[in-house]
C-alpha positions as CSV (number, residue, x, y, z in Angstrom):
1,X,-18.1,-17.7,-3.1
2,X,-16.8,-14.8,-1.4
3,X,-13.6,-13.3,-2.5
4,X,-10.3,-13.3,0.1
5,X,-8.9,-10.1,0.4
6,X,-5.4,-8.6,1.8
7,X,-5.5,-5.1,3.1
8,X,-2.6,-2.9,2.5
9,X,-1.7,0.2,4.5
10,X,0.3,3.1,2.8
11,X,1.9,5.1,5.5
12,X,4.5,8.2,5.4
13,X,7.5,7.2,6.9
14,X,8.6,10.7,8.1
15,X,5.0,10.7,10.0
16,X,4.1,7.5,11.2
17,X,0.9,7.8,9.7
18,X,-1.2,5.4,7.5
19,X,-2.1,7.9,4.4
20,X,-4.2,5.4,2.9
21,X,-5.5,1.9,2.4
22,X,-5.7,-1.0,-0.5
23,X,-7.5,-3.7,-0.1
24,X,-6.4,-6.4,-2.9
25,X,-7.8,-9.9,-4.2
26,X,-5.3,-12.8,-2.9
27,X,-5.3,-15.0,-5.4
28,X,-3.0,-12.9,-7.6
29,X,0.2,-12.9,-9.1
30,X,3.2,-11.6,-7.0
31,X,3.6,-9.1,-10.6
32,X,0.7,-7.8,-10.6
33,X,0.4,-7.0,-6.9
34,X,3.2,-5.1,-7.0
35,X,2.7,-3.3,-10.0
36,X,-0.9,-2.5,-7.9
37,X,1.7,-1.3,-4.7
38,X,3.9,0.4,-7.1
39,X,1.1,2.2,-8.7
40,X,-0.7,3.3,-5.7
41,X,2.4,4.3,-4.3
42,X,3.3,6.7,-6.9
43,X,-0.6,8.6,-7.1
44,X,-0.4,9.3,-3.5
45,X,3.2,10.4,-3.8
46,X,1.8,12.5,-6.2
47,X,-1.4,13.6,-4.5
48,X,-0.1,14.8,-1.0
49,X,3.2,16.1,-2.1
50,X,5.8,13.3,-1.3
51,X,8.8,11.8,-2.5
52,X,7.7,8.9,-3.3
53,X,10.4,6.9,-1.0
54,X,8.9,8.4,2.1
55,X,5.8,6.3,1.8
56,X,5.8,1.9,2.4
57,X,3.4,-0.3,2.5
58,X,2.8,-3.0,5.0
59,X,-0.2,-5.6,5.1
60,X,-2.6,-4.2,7.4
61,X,-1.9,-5.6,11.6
62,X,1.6,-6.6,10.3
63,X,3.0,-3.7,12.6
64,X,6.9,-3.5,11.0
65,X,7.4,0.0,12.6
């Protein structure tokens, strides 16, 4: 069976531009996806220099700009 998938984008809010992307299993819990979010969020606050605030998520074609 194949696995369903959502597919996060990380993007810099000063920018406009996606930074990165997560894709992430569906089936689980709204916790643990965020802790996932949270997580990522931090290393790539971390890795490019960024408070970490400047940087959302949004599920990928979910355009909330």
């Amino acid at each position: 069976m194949e696995q369903q998938l959502n597919h996060y984008e990380f993007i810099n809010s000063q920018t406009g531009n996606v930074i990165c992307h997560l894709s992430v299993q569906t089936d689980i819990t709204d916790r643990e996806l965020s802790k996932k979010l949270q997580k990522r969020r931090a290393e790539l606050a971390s890795s490019n220099k960024l408070y970490v605030e400047l940087i959302y998520w949004q599920l990928e074609g979910h355009v909330i700009r």
